[in-house]
C-alpha positions, 0 to 999 in steps of 0.5 A: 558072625553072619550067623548072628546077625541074621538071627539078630535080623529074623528077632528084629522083624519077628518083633516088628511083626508082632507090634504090627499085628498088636496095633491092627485097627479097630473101631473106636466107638464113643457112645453118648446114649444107649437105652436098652427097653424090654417090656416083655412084649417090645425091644426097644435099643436105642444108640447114639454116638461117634465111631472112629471121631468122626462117623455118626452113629445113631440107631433106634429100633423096636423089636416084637419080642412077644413069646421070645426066650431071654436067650433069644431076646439077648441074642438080639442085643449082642447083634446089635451092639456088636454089629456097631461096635458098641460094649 
């Protein structure tokens, strides 16, 4: 019997456990503007929006991409968007 109610225990917390590490936090980002510009020679990404309900984001930024592969101009998007939390 105490056999079983300590395996019954070792599920219970292993569940527990388990929903715990499923609802870690993560950002939650509203975004109300996202322009991405790329004109062969300049980048430009502009960003707007709420992480979290509360914190402000608002980025605007123009890269010289001039001789740059699509790879790397990509690259530098997925930082950015990364970096705020933004798909």
């Amino acid at each position: 019997m105490k056999t079983l109610q300590n395996i019954f225990t070792i599920c219970i917390l292993g569940i527990a456990l388990a929903a715990t590490a499923q609802t870690t936090h993560k950002d939650v980002v509203a975004v109300y503007h996202k322009s991405i510009d790329d004109d062969g020679k300049t980048l430009h990404i502009a960003i707007e929006g709420i992480k979290n309900k509360s914190q402000p984001i608002k980025f605007e930024r123009t890269y010289d991409i001039k001789g740059m592969s699509k790879m790397q101009r990509d690259s530098i998007i997925k930082h950015v968007t990364d970096s705020l939390g933004v798909k």
